[in-house]
C-alpha positions in Angstrom: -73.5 94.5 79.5 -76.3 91.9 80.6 -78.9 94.5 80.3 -77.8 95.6 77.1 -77.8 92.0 75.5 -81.5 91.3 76.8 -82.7 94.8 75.5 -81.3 93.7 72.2 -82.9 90.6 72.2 -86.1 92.3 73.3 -86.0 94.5 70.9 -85.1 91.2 67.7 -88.6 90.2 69.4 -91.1 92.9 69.2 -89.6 93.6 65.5 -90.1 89.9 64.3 -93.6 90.3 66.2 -94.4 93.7 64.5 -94.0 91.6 61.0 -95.5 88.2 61.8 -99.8 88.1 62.3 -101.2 86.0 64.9 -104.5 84.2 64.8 -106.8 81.8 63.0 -107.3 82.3 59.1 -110.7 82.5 57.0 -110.9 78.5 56.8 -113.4 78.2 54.0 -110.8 80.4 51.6 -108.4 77.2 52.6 -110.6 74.6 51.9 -112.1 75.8 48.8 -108.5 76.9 47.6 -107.4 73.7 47.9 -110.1 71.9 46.2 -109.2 73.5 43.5 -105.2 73.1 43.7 -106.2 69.1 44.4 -108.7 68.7 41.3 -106.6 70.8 39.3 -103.5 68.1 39.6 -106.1 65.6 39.1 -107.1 66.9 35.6 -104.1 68.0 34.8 -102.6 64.9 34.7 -105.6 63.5 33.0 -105.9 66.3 30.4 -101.6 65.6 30.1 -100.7 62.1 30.1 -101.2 61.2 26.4 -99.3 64.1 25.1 -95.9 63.1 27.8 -96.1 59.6 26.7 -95.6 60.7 23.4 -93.3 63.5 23.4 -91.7 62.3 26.7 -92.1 58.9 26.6 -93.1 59.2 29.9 -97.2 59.9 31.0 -96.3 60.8 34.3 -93.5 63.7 32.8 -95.9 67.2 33.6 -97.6 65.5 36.4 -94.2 64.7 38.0 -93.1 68.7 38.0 -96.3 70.0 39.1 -97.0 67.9 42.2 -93.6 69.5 43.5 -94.4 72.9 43.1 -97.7 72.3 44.7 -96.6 71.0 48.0 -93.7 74.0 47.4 -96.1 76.4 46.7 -98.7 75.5 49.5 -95.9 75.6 52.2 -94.8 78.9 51.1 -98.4 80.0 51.5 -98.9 79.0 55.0 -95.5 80.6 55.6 -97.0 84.3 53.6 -99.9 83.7 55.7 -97.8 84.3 59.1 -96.7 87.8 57.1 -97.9 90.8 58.3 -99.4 92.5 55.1 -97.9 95.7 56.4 -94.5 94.2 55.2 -96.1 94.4 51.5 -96.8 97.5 52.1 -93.5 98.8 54.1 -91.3 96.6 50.9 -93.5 98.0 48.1 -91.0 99.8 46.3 -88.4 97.1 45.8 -91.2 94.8 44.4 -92.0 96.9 42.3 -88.7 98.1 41.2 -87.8 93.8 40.7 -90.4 93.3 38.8 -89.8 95.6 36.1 -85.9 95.0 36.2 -87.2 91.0 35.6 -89.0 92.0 33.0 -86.3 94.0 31.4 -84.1 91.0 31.7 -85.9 88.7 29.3 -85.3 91.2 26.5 -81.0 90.9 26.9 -81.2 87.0 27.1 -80.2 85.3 23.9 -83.3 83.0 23.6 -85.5 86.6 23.4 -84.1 87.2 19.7 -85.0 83.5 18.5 -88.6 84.3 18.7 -91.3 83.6 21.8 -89.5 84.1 25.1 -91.3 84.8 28.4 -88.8 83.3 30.6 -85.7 83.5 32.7 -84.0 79.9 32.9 -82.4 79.3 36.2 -81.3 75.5 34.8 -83.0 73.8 37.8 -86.3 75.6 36.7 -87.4 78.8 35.0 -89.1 82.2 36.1 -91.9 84.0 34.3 -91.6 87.9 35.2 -95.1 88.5 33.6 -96.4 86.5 36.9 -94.5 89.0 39.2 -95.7 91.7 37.4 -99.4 90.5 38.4 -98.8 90.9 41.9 -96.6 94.0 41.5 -99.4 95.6 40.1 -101.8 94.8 42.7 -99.3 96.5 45.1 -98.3 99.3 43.3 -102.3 100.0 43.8 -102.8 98.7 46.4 -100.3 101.2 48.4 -100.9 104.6 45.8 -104.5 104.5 46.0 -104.9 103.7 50.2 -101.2 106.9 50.3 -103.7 109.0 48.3 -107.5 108.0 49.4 -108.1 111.7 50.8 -107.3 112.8 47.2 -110.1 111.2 45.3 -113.4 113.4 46.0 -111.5 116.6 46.0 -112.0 119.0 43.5 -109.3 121.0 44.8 -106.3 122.0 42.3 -103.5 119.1 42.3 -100.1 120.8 44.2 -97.5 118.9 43.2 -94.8 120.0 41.0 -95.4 118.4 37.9 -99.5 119.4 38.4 -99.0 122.9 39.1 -96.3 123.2 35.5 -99.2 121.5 33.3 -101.8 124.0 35.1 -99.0 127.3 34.2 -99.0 126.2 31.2 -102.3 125.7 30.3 -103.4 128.7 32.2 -106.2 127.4 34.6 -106.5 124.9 37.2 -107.2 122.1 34.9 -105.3 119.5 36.9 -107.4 118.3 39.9 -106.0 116.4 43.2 -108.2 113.4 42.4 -106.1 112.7 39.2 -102.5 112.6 40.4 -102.7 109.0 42.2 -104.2 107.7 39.0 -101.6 109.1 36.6 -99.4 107.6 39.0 -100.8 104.1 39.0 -101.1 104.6 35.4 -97.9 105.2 34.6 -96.5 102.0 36.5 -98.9 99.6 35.1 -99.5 100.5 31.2 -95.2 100.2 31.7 -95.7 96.4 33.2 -98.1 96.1 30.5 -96.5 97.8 27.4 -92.9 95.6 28.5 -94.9 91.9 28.6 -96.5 93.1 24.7 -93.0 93.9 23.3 -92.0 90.0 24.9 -94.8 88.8 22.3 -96.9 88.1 25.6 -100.5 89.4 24.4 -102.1 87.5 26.9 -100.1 88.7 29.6 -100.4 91.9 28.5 -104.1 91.7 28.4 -104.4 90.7 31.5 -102.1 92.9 33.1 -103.5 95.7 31.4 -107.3 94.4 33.1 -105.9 94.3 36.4 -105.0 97.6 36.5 -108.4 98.9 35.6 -110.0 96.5 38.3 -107.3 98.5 40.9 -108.4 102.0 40.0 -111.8 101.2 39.9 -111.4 99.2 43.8 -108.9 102.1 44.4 -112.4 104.7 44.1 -111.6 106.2 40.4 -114.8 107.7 38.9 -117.6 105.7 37.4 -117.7 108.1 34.5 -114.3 107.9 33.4 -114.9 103.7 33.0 -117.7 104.3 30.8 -115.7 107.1 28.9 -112.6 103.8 28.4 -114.9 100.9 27.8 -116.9 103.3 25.0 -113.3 104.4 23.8 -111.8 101.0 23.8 -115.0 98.7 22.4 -114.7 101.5 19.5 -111.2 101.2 19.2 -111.4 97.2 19.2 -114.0 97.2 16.5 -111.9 99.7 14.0 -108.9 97.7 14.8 -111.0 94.2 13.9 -112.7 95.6 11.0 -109.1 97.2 9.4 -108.1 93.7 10.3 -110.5 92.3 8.5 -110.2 94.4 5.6 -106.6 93.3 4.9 -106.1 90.0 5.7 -104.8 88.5 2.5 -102.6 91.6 2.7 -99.2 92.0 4.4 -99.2 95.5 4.1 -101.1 95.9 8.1 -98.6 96.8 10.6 -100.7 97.4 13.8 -100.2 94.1 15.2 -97.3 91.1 15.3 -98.1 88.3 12.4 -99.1 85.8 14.9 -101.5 88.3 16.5 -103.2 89.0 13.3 -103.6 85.5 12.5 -105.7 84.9 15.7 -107.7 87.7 15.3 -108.7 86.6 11.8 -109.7 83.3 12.8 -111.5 84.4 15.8 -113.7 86.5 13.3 -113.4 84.1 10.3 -114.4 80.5 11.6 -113.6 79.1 8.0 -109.7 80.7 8.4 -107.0 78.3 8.4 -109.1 75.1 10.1 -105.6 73.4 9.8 -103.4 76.0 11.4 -105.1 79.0 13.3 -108.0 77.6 14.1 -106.8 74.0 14.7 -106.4 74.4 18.4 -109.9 76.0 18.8 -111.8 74.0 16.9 -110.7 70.9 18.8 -111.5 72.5 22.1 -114.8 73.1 20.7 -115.2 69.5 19.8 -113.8 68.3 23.6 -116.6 70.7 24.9 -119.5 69.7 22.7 -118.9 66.2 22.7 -118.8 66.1 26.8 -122.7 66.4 27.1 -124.1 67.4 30.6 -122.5 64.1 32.4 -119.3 64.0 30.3 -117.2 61.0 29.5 -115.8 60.1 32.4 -112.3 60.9 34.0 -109.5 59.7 32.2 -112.2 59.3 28.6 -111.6 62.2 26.5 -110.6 61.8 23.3 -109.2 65.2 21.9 -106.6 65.0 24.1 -104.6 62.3 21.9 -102.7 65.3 19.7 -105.9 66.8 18.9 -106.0 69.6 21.3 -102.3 70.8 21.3 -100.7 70.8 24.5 -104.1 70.1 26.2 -102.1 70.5 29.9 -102.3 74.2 29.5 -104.1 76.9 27.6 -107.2 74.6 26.7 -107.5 72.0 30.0 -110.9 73.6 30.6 -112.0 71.8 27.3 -110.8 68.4 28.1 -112.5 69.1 32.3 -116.0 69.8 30.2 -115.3 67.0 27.5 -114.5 64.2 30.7 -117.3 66.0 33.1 -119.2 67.3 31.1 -121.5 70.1 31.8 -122.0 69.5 35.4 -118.1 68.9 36.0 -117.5 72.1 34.3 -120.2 74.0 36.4 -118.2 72.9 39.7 -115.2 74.3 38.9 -116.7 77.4 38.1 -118.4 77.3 41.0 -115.2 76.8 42.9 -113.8 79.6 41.5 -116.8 81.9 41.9 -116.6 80.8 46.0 -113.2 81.6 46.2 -113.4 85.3 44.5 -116.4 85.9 46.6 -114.5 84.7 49.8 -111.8 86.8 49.0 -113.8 89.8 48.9 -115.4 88.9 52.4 -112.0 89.1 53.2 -111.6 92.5 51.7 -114.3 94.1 53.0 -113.7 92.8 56.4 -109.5 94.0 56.4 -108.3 96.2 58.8 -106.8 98.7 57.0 -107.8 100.2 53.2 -104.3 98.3 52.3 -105.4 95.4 53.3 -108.5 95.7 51.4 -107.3 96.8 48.3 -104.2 93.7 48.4 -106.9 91.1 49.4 -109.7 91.9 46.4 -107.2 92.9 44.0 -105.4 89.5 44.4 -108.8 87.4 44.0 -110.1 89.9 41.0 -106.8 88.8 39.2 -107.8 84.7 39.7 -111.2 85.6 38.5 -110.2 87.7 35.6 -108.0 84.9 34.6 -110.8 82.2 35.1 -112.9 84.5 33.0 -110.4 84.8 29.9 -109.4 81.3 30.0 -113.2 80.1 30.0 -113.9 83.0 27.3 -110.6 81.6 25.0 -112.2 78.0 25.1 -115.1 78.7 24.1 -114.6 80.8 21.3 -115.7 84.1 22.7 -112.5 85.6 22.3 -109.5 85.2 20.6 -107.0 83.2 21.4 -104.3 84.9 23.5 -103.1 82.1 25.8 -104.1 82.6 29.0 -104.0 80.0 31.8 -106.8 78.4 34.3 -105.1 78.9 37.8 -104.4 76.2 39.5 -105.0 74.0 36.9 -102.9 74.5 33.9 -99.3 73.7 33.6 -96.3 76.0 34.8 -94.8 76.1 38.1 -94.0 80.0 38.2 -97.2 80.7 37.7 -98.8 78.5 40.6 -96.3 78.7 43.1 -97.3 82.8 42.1 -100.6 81.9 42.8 -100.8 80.1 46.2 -98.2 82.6 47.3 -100.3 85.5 46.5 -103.6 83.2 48.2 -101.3 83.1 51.1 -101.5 86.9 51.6 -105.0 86.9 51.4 -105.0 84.2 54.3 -102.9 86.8 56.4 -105.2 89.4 55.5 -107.8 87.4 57.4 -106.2 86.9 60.4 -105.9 90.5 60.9 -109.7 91.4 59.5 -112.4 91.8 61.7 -114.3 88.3 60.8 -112.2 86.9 63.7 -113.7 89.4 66.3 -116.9 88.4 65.8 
């Protein structure tokens, strides 16, 4: 009975040591990480404080909630960073399977039919399933394209089921072994994506829709086909825009949501609607061109008393550029440019192709976000709402965040930059 008790426990031991990583992590992702998550409270509190004190009646009202799911969220990474990332990979199918059920969820919740809803309330706080998504993504191709990676050069003729019915039916051997991991990526992602449009989430969407891409191009997809979807799409977008444009004053257009229009007509039309549409733009434009190279100074911007609406979120970059000017704004972006580019060390340097894939695909989707955000804020897009990580408002979304940095930190611990 004794022996059988301490080959139990023996074998609690090796299993909890089979899903934990041992150690040091890449300490320059840490530190550059959380520069960022510290200057982003910093100016986010800056950027916020006018708006609380007069919605709130409180400055320190967004400030207040975000420093708590900071410290939460930076716990939980060192906690993720302990995780084997074979357990994302061994639990893939459940994540991915929650994710879209989350996302389903929003759509039977009463607030859905009032108008904008993107969220699950949970009373003490609220979930945004869009954020999940993210990561479920990265997975999803993360795991298909590392299950499949002997499929990508062949040429041979794709054997499963579904593959060899298409072929029958077409009568040759169109279907090729290289494709079936893609249309299997494919099919989980545009169905993340296509879920977050229908919530009125363009942005989301957008993004979601950008990750994927970045996976099957870091999953080994052919170059040609990118060129083939960036041709199709650029062609696409400028039909779409010039249609738009076409019947603007009319409500007989159908291919987008009202709001969605509206944006795209006053990203194209700078005169459109400087009162309503183009409101929140123009301002931000104002914060940036009025910050200089040296800026204001922290705490001096103007446009962020009810000038740039809801300046804590979608549009803090402005108020960082108009209070630091150019040089503040070039650090951050700096910052950001370090921590992609130490991410992919990481990737390169993982143990395993899963690894690698998880590690880039996580730091592809900070810089992709960076790159929007800076892109919405300046004008060179339209507006579609995205957030600057780690700076912006919303707990989801950076608790999301630093848990997602924390399984690039495991990642490290396993990758060969600490054999060297």
């Amino acid at each position: 009975m004794e022996n059988k008790s301490l080959s139990e426990s023996s074998f609690a031991k090796r299993v909890v040591r089979k899903h934990l990583c041992y150690g040091s992590f890449d300490i320059w992702f840490l530190i550059i990480l959380l520069a960022l998550v510290c200057f982003g409270l910093v100016m986010m509190f800056s950027a916020s404080y006018p708006y609380a004190l007069n919605m709130y009646n409180d400055s320190t009202h967004f400030i207040s909630r975000q420093a708590p799911f900071a410290a939460l969220g930076i716990v939980m990474m060192l906690i993720i960073s302990r995780i084997n990332p074979y357990v994302w990979k061994h639990y893939a199918a459940p994540i991915l399977i929650i994710a879209v059920l989350l996302l389903l969820v929003v759509f039977v919740l009463p607030q859905y039919k009032a108008g904008f809803y993107r969220w699950i309330d949970l009373k003490f706080t609220t979930i945004q399933p869009s954020e999940v998504a993210k990561f479920a993504v990265i997975i999803a191709g993360a795991v298909i394209y590392d299950k499949y990676k002997n499929h990508m050069s062949s040429s041979r003729v794709a054997t499963t089921p579904i593959a060899q019915k298409v072929n029958k039916k077409l009568g040759a051997g169109i279907v090729r072994e290289s494709w079936v991991p893609t249309w299997l990526f494919c099919g989980y992602f545009i169905l993340c994506s296509l879920l977050v449009f229908l919530e009125k989430h363009l942005s989301g969407c957008i993004l979601l829709f950008a990750i994927g891409v970045v996976m099957m191009y870091l999953g080994g997809v052919r170059q040609r086909w990118f060129v083939i979807a960036v041709a199709s799409v650029a062609v696409l977008g400028t039909l779409v825009c010039v249609y738009i444009m076409a019947t603007k004053d009319s409500d007989s257009t159908n291919i987008l949501q009202g709001y969605m229009k509206e944006r795209i007509v006053g990203w194209l039309d700078k005169d459109y609607d400087p009162t309503g549409t183009r409101w929140q733009t123009n301002q931000a434009l104002y914060a940036i061109g009025s910050g200089g190279f040296f800026g204001k100074g922290l705490g001096n911007s103007t446009q962020k008393y009810m000038y740039v609406s809801e300046p804590q979120n979608d549009m803090i970059f402005s108020i960082v550029c108009e209070e630091l000017g150019f040089v503040g704004a070039a650090f951050v972006i700096i910052l950001f440019v370090l921590l992609v580019y130490r991410g992919i060390v990481i990737g390169l340097h993982a143990k395993t192709r899963f690894e690698s894939l998880l590690a880039m695909g996580i730091v592809f989707q900070v810089g992709l976000q960076v790159l929007l955000n800076i892109a919405v804020a300046t004008d060179s897009i339209p507006n579609t709402g995205i957030s600057l990580p780690f700076f912006s408002y919303g707990g989801t979304s950076l608790i999301m965040l630093l848990c997602e940095m924390g399984v690039v930190l495991a990642i490290s611990r396993e990758s060969s930059l600490n054999k060297k």
